[in-house]
C-alpha positions as CSV (number, residue, x, y, z in Angstrom):
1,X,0.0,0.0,0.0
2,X,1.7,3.4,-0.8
3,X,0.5,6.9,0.6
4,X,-2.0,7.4,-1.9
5,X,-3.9,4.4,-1.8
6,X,-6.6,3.5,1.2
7,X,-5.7,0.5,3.3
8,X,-7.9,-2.4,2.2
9,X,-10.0,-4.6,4.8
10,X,-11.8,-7.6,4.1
11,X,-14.6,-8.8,5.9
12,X,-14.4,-12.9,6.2
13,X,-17.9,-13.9,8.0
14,X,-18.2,-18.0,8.3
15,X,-21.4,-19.2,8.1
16,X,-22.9,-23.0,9.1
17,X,-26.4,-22.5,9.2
18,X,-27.5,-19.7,11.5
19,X,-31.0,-18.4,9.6
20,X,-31.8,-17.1,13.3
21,X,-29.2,-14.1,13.4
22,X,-27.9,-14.6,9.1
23,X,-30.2,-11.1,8.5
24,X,-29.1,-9.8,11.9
25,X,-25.7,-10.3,11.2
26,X,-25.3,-8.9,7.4
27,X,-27.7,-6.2,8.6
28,X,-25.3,-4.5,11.4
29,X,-22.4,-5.0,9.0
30,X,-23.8,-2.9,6.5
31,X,-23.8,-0.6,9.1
32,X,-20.1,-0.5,9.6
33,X,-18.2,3.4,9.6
34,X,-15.2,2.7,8.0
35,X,-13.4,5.7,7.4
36,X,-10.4,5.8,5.7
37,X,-10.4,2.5,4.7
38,X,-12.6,0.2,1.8
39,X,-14.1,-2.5,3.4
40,X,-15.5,-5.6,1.7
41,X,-17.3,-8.2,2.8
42,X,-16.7,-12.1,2.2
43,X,-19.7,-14.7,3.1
44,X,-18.2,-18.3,3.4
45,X,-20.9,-21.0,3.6
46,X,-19.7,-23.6,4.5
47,X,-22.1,-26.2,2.7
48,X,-24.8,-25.4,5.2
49,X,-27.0,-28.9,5.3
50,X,-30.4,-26.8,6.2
51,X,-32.8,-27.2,3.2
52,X,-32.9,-23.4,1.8
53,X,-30.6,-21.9,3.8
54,X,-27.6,-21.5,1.5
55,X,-30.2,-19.7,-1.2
56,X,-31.5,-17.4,1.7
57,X,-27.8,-16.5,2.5
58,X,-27.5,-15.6,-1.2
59,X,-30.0,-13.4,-1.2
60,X,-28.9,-11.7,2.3
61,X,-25.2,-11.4,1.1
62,X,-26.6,-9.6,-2.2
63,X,-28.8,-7.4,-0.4
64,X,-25.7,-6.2,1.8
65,X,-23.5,-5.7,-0.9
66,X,-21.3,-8.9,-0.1
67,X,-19.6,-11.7,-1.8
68,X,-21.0,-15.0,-1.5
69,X,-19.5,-18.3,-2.0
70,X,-20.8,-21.9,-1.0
71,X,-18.0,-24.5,-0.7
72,X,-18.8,-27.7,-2.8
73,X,-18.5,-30.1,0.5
74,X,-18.2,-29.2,4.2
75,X,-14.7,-28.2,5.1
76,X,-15.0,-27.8,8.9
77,X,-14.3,-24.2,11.1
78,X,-10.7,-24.2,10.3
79,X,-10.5,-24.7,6.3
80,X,-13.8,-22.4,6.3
81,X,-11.6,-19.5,8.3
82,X,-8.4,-20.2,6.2
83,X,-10.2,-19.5,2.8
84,X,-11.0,-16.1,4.2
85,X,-7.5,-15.6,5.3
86,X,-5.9,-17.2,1.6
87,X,-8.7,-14.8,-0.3
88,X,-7.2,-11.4,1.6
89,X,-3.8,-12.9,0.8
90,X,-4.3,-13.9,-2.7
91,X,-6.3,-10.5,-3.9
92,X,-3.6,-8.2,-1.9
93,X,-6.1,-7.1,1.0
94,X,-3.8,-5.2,3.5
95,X,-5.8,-6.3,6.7
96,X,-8.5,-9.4,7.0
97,X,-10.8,-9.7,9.7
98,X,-12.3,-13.0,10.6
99,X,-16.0,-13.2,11.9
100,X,-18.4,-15.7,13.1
101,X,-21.7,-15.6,12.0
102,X,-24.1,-14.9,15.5
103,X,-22.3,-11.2,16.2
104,X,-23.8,-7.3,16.4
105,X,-20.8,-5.5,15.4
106,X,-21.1,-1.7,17.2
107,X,-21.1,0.8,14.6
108,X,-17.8,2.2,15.0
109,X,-15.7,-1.3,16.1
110,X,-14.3,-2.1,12.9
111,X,-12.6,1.0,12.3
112,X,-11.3,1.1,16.3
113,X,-9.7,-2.3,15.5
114,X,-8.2,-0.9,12.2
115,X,-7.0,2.3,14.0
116,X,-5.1,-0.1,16.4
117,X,-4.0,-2.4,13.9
118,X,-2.4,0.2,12.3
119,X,-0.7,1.4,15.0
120,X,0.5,-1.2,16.1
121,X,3.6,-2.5,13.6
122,X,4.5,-6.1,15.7
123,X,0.5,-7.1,16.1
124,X,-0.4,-10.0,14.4
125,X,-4.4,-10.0,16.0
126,X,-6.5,-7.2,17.1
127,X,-9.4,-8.4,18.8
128,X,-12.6,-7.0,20.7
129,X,-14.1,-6.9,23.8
130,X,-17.5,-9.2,23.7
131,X,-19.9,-11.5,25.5
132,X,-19.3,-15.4,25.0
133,X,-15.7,-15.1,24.6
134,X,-13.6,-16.2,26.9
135,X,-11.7,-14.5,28.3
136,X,-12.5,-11.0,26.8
137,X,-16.0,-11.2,27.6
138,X,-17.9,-8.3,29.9
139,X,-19.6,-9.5,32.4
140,X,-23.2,-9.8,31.6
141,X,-25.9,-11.6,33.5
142,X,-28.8,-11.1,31.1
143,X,-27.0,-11.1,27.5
144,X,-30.8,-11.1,26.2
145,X,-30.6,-6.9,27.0
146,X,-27.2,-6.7,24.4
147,X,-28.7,-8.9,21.5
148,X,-29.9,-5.4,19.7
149,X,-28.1,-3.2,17.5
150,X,-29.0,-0.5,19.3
151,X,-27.6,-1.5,22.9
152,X,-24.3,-2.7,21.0
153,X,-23.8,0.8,19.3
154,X,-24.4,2.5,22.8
155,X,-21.8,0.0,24.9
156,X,-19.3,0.9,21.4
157,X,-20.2,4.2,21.9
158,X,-18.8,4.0,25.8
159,X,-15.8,2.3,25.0
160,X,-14.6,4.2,22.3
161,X,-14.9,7.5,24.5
162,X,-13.0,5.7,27.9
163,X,-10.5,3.6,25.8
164,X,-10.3,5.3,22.5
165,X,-7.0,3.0,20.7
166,X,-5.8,1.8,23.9
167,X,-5.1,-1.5,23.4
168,X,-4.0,-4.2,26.2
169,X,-1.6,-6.6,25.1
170,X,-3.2,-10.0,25.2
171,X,-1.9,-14.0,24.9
172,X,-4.2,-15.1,21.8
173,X,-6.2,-13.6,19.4
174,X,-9.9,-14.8,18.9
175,X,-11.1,-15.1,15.5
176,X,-15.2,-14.5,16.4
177,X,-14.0,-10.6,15.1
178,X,-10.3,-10.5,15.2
179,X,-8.6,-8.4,12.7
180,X,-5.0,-10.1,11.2
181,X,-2.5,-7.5,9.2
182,X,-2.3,-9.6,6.0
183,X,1.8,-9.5,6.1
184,X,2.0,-11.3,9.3
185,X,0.0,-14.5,7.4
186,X,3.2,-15.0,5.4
187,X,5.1,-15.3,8.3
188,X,2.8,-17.3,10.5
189,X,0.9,-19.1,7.9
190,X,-2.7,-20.0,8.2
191,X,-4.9,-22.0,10.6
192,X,-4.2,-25.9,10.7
193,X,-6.1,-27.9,9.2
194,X,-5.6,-30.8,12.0
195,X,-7.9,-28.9,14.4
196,X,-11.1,-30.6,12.2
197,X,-14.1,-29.3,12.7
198,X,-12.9,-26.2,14.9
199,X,-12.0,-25.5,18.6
200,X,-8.0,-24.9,18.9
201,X,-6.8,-23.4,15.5
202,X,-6.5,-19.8,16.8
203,X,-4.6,-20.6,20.1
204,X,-2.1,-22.6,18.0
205,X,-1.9,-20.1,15.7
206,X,-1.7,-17.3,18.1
207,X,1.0,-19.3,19.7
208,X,2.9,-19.7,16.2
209,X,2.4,-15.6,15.6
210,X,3.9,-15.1,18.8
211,X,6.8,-17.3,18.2
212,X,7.5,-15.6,15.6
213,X,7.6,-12.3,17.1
214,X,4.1,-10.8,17.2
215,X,2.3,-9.6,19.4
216,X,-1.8,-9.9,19.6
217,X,-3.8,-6.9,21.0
218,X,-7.4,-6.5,22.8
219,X,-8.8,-3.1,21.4
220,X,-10.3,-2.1,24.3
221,X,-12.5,0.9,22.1
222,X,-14.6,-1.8,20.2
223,X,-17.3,-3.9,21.1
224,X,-18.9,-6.9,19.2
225,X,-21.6,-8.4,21.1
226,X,-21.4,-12.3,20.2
227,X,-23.8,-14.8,20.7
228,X,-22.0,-18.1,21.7
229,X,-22.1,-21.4,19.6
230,X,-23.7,-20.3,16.4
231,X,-21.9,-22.5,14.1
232,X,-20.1,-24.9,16.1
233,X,-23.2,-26.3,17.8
234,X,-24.6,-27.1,14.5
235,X,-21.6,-28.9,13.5
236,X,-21.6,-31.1,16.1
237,X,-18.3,-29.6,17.7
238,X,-19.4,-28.9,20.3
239,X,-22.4,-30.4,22.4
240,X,-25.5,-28.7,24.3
241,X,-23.6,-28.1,27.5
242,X,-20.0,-27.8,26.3
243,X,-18.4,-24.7,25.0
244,X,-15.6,-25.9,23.2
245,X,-14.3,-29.2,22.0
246,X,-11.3,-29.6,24.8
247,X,-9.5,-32.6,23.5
248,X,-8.3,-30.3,20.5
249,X,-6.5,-28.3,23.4
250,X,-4.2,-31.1,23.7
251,X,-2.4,-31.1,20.6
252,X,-1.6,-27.1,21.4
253,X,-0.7,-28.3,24.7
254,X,1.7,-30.4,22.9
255,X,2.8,-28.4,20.5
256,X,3.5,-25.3,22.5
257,X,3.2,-26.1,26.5
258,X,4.6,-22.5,27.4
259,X,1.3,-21.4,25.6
260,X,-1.6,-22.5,28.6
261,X,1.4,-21.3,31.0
262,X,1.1,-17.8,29.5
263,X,-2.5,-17.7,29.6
264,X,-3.1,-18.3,32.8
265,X,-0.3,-16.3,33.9
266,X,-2.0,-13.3,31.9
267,X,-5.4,-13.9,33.5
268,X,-3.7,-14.5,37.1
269,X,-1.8,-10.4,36.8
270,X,-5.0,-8.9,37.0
271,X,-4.4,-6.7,34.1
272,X,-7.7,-7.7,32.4
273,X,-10.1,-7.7,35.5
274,X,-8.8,-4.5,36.1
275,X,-9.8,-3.6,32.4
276,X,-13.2,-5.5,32.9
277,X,-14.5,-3.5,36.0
278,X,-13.2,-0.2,34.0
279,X,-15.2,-0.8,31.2
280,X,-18.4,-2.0,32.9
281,X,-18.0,1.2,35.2
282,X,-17.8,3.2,31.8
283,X,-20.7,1.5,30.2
284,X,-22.9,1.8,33.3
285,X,-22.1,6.0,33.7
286,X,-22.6,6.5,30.0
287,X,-25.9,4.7,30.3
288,X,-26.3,7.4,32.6
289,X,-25.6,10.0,31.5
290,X,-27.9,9.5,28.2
291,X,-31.5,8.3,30.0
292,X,-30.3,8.8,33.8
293,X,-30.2,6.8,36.9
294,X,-32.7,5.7,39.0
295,X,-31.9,5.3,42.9
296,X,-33.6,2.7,44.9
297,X,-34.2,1.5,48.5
298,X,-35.3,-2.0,48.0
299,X,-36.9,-2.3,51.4
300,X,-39.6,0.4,50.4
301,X,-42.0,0.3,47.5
302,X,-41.4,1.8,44.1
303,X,-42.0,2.5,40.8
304,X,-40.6,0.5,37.6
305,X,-38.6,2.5,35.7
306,X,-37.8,2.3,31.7
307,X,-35.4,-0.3,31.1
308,X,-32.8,2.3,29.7
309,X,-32.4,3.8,32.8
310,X,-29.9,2.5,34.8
311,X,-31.4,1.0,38.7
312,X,-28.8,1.4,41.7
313,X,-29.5,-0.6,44.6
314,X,-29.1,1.9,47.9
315,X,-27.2,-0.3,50.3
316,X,-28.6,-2.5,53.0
317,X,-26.1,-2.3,56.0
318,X,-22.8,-0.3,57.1
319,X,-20.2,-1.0,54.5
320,X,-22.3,-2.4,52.1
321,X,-21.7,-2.0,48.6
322,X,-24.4,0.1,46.7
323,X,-24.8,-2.0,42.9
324,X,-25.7,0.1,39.9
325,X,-27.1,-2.0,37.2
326,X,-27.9,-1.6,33.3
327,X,-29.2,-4.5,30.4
328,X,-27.1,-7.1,32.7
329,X,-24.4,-5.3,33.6
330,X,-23.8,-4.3,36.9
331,X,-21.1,-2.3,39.1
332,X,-20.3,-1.8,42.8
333,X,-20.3,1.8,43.7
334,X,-17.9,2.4,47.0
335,X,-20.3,4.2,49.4
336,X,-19.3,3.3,52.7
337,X,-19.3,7.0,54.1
338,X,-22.2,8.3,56.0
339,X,-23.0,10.7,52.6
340,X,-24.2,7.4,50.9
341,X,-26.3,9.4,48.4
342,X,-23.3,11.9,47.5
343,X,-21.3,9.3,47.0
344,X,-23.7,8.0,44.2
345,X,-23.9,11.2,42.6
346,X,-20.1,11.8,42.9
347,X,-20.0,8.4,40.7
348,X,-22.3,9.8,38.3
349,X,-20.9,13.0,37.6
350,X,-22.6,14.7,40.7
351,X,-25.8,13.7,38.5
352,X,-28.9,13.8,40.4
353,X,-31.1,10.7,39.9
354,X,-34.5,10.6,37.4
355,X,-36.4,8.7,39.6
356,X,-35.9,7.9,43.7
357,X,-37.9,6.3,46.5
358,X,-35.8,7.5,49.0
359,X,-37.5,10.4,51.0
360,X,-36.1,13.9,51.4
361,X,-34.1,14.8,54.6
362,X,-35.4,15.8,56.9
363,X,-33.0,17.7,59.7
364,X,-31.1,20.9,59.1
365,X,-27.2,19.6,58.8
366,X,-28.6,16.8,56.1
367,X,-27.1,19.4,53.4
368,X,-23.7,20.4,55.0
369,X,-23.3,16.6,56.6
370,X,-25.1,14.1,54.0
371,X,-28.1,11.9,54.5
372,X,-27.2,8.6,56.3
373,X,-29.8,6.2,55.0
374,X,-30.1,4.8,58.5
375,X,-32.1,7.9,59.4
């Protein structure tokens, strides 16, 4: 690529099956800001076996403005992925990004992940925060709340203002939206074939990218909510209760046995819980800050607020925690002064609350000295 061109991005999204979230899926990539850049979009079916299905993907991919192309017989996750990968190669793409099929991409992610990629001259991976996908998931206990395009755009829309390109350096790559400079694959190569059906490839390949000297990268501006399972379930990789075929972790276990080491050694600094509670914290206050917070004492009666708003639980006891919670994600305010309710605006932006059950003081130094919710 020289000065004058734009950098190239393809868009490899692997499908098997998946006419529940196929229209969702093309649909918020259409979506996709990407200035700068071209972006293109690949559809890889991968011989999907439901009557109809490939025909309706046709027509989707059309609609969206994206390449479609049904492989002749089932290749399994792995051979699926690596056509994508080959195709960026082989048509002189200058950065390939590697989606599964069950994912709400936030408006702006793709071009966070690019602005990192580019930065970034050793990273072989760029990949984004999620749900389902461990270990760069966000805690969520009610993923139902993130599975619309709006929601995603407005957790993006966080991010991007806390983190902007920050990026934390990370073990492995994750290839449900990962974004791979296409240089580094001549170097590293592409996924193995001898991980089958799927489950594996992208640790052993992350591991081979970072023998070689690369680094991979968790853009911590982008979001793309994932559902979990969407193609290996129906290909029998994995089962209803499992999420990931573990007996292909053994032949990266015995190809690169520093590689689990590193993991867990990542997971054990606290670098990325750290990141975690940081960006639920900024999701929660920019929830806030667009449809307000409701404060609430559960052991009196109240009102049900809108969903948008975001519900903070008033403490129960001396040095409790108060929570603060928003579509399943939820925070621990630190409130354990006698000012309880300052401290909850204080956390907000000194924000007063939309809604409250809480009655008003009612003694004279309530304004100079707080209001203790014992009183």
């Amino acid at each position: 690529m020289n000065q004058t061109q734009s950098a190239r991005v393809l868009l490899a999204v692997t499908f098997y099956n998946g006419r529940a979230f196929a229209a969702r899926t093309l649909e918020s990539i259409s979506r996709l800001e990407h200035p700068g850049f071209e972006l293109d979009v690949l559809v890889l079916d991968d011989a999907s076996p439901e009557p109809g299905f490939s025909e309706y993907l046709s027509e989707l991919a059309q609609s969206a403005g994206a390449t479609y192309y049904r492989t002749p017989r089932n290749l399994g996750i792995p051979r699926n992925v690596n056509l994508g990968l080959a195709t960026a190669q082989r048509l002189g793409y200058d950065y390939v990004i590697i989606s599964n099929s069950d994912v709400i991409y936030s408006k702006d992610s793709v071009k966070i992940l690019f602005d990192v990629a580019t930065a970034a001259t050793d990273a072989a991976s760029v990949t984004a925060w999620s749900t389902n996908v461990d270990p760069y998931s966000l805690p969520n206990g009610v993923e139902l709340f993130v599975e619309s395009q709006d929601i995603v755009d407005r957790i993006g829309d966080a991010l991007s203002a806390e983190f902007g390109m920050s990026a934390l350096r990370v073990p492995a790559g994750i290839s449900f939206a990962m974004m791979v400079p296409v240089a580094a694959l001549d170097v590293v190569g592409l996924m193995d074939p001898v991980f089958g059906r799927g489950y594996g490839e992208e640790s052993d390949w992350s591991a081979r990218a970072d023998s070689a000297g690369y680094s991979h990268l968790l853009a911590q501006g982008a979001f793309v909510y994932h559902a979990g399972r969407g193609s290996t379930l129906a290909a029998g990789v994995v089962s209803g209760k499992d999420i990931a075929d573990w007996r292909n972790q053994g032949i990266v276990d015995h190809r690169t046995p520093m590689f689990q080491w590193n993991v867990d050694g990542f997971l054990r600094s606290g670098e990325l819980d750290h990141a975690k509670r940081r960006a639920v914290d900024a999701i929660v206050r920019h929830a806030a800050a667009e449809r307000g917070y409701a404060l609430i004492d559960s052991s009196r009666d109240w009102e049900n607020v809108d969903e948008d708003v975001v519900v903070v639980a008033t403490r129960s006891a001396e040095h409790e925690l108060c929570t603060a919670h928003w579509c399943g994600f939820t925070t621990d305010l630190d409130t354990d002064s006698v000012d309880v309710l300052g401290a909850v605006r204080r956390f907000f932006g000194d924000r007063s609350p939309v809604y409250t059950n809480i009655a008003p003081a009612q003694w004279e130094g309530a304004g100079r000295y707080g209001y203790p919710l014992e009183l």
